[in-house]
C-alpha positions in Angstrom: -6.5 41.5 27.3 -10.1 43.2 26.3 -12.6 40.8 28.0 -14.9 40.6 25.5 -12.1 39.8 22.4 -11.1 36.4 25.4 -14.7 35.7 25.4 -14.5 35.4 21.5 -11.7 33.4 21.5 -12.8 30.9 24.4 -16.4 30.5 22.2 -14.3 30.1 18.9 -12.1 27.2 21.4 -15.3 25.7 22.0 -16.9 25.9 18.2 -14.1 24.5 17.2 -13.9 21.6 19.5 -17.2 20.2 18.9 -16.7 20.7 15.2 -14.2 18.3 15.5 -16.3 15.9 17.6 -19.0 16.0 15.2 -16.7 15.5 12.3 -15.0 12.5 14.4 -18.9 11.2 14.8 -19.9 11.7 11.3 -17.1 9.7 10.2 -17.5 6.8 12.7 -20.9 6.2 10.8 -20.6 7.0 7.5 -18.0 4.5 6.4 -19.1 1.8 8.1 -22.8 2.4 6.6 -21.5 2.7 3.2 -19.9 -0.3 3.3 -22.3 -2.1 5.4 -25.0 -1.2 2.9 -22.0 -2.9 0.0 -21.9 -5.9 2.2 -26.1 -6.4 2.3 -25.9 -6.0 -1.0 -23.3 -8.5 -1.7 -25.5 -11.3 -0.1 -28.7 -11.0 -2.5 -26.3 -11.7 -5.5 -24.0 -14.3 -6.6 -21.4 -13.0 -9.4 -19.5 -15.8 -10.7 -17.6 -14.1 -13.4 -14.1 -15.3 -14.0 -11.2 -13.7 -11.7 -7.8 -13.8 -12.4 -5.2 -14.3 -9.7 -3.4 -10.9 -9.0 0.5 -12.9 -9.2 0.2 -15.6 -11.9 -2.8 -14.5 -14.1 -5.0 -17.7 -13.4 -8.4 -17.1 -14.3 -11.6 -19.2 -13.0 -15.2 -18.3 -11.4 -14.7 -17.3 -8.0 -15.7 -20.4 -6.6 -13.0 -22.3 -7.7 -10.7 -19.9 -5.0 -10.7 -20.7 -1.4 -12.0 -18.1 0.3 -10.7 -16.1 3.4 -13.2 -13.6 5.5 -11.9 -11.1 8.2 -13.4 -7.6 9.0 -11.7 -4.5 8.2 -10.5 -2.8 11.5 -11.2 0.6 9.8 -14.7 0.5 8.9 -14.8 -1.4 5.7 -17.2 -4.6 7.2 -16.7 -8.3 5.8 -13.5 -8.5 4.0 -13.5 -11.6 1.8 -10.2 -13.1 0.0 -9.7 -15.6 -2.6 -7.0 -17.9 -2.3 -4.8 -19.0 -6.1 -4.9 -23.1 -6.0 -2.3 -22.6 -8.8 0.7 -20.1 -7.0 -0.8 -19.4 -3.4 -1.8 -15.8 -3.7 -4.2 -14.0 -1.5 -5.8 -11.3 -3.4 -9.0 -8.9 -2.5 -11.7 -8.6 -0.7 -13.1 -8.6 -4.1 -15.2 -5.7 -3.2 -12.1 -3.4 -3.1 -10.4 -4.6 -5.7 -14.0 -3.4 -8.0 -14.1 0.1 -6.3 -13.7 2.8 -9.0 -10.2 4.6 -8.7 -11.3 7.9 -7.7 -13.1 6.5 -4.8 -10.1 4.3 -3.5 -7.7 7.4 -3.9 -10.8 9.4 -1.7 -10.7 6.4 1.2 -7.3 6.7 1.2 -7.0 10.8 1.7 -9.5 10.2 4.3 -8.1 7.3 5.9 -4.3 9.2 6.2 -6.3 12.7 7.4 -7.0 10.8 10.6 -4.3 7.9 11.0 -0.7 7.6 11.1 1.2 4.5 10.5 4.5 3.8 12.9 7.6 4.8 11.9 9.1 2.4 9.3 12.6 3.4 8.9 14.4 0.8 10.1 12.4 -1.4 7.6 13.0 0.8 4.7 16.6 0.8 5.3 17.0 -3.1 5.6 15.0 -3.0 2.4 17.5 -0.4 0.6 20.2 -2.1 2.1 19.2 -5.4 0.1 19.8 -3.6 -3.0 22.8 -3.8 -2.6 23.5 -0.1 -3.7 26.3 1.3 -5.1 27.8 4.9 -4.8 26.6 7.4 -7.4 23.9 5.4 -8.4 20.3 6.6 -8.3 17.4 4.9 -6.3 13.8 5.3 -6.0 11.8 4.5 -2.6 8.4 3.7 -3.8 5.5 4.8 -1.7 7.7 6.4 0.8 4.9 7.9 3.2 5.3 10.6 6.0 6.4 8.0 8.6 9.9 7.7 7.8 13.2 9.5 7.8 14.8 6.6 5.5 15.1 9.6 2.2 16.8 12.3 4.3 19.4 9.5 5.9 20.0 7.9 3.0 20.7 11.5 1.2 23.1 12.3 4.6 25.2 9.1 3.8 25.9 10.2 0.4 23.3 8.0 -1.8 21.2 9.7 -4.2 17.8 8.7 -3.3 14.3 10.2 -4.2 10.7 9.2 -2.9 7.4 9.0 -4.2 4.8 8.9 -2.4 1.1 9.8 -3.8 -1.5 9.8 -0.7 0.4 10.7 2.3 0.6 14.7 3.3 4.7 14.8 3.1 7.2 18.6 2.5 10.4 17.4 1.2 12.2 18.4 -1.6 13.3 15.4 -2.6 9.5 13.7 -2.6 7.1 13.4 -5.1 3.4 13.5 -5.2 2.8 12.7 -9.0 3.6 9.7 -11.1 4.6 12.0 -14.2 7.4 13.6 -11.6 8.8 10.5 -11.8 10.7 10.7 -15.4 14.3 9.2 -14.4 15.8 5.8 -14.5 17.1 4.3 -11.6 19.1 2.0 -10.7 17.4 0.1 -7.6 13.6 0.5 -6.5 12.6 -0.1 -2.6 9.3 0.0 -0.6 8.3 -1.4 2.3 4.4 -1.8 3.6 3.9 -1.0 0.0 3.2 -4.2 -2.4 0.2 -5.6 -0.3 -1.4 -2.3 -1.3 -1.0 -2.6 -5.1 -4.4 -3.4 -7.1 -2.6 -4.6 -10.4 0.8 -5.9 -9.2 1.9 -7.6 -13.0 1.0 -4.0 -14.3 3.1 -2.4 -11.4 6.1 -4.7 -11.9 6.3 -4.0 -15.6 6.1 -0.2 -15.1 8.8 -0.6 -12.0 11.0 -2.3 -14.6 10.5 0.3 -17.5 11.6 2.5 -14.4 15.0 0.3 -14.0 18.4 0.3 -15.6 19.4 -2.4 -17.5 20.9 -4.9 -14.5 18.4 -3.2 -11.8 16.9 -4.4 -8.8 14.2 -3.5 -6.7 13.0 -4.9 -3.2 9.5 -4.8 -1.5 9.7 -6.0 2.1 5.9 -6.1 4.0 4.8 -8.5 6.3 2.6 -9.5 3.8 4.3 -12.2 2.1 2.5 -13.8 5.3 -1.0 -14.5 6.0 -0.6 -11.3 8.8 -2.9 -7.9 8.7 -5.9 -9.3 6.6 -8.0 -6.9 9.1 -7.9 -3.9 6.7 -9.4 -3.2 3.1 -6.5 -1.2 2.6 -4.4 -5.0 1.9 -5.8 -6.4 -0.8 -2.3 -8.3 -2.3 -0.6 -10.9 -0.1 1.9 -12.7 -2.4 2.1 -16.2 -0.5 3.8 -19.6 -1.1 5.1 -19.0 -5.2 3.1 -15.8 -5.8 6.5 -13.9 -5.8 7.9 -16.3 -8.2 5.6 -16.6 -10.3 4.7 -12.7 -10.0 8.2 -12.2 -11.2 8.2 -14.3 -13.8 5.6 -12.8 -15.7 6.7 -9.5 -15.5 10.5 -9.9 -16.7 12.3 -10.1 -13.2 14.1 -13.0 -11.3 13.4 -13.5 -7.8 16.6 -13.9 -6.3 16.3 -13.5 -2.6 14.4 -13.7 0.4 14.3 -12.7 3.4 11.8 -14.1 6.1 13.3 -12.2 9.6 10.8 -12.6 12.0 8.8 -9.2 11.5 11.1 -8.2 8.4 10.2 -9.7 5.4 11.1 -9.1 2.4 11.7 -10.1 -1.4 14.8 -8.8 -4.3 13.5 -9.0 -8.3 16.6 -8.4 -10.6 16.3 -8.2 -14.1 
């Protein structure tokens, strides 16, 4: 090899490696200043304008919630939930839950660029499993991430299953990266690590069931339905004690099971 053409490529090795320290460095500080600077902010004012409760819909100033703090593993500073007195709910941190869209979906690109969740296969088949699904019917997993093989096995055993999945960097024929790919109706919905994520859960339940046969199910399993991983932003729905109930019956479903397996939980809505 031409010395000086191994010199370029050993100076390009090295360019390249400290690029990807700095970037690592510049990261480390801005999101934790940006929302550091949110959280200073937060303590010289007091909003009490009503809230409603993300499951049942109750409506009151935020003081009338219990509150819950943590701090957000991943940057995001003092995390602070309020706590439904009416169905049990755990919704925000408030601060989150008031970001503007655009910047959420930019957090989120950023966050997945640089993290990887486990893989949560087994999960997402226990959750399509609860569906009980039927041959030749269609199914939707909802949110289905780049951490699982649950699509592709499914499709090997002969069920026609599809994925959507809108943040995570996924190749597969049979996912989808935009909502208005999503034009069929199917007969059983699935997620899993998915529902603690959503912002306006009644609005996602009524477009899941506009999604559904007549007779469909869906099931969301997350750890969530627990007071467990309240040490990201990222969770801003944890649908305690009723919430599920009470989620379900204001958007047209029946709850009508659940499963609490140690790690696995999870919750069926039939219409």
């Amino acid at each position: 090899m031409d010395p000086t053409h191994s010199k370029t490529l050993e100076d390009l090795e090295r360019r390249l490696a400290r690029l990807e320290v700095q970037n690592e460095r510049l990261r480390e500080f801005v999101i934790p200043a940006f929302w550091n600077a949110l959280d200073r902010l937060d303590t010289r004012t007091v909003d009490e304008s009503p809230v409603a409760c993300l499951a049942c819909g109750l409506s009151g100033p935020p003081s009338s919630y219990a509150l819950r703090v943590d701090h957000c593993m991943f940057g995001g500073g003092r995390l602070e939930r309020l706590e439904c007195p009416e169905c049990g709910c755990v919704f925000g941190p408030m601060k989150y839950l008031r970001t503007p869209p655009e910047i959420v979906s930019a957090d989120y690109g950023l966050l997945y660029s640089f993290y990887s969740e486990g893989d949560s296969t087994e999960e997402e088949l226990r959750a399509f499993e609860l569906l009980d699904p039927k041959p030749g019917g269609l199914y939707l997993n909802w949110g289905s991430g780049a951490w699982s093989r649950s699509v592709e096995i499914l499709r090997e055993r002969g069920y026609d299953v599809w994925g959507y999945e809108p943040n995570a960097l996924i190749d597969s024929p049979f996912v989808v990266k935009r909502r208005e790919e999503v034009s069929a109706r199917f007969d059983g919905i699935f997620s899993n690590n998915v529902i603690e994520h959503l912002f306006s859960p009644q609005a996602q339940f009524v477009e899941f069931r506009d999604l559904l046969k007549d007779g469909g199910r869906m099931c969301h399993a997350s750890p969530c339905y627990e007071w467990s991983y309240a040490f990201t932003r990222f969770h801003v729905f944890f649908p305690l004690g009723n919430a599920p109930k009470r989620l379900a019956e204001k958007t047209g479903f029946e709850l009508t099971r659940s499963v609490n397996d140690g790690a696995f939980q999870a919750r069926v809505f039939s219409l």
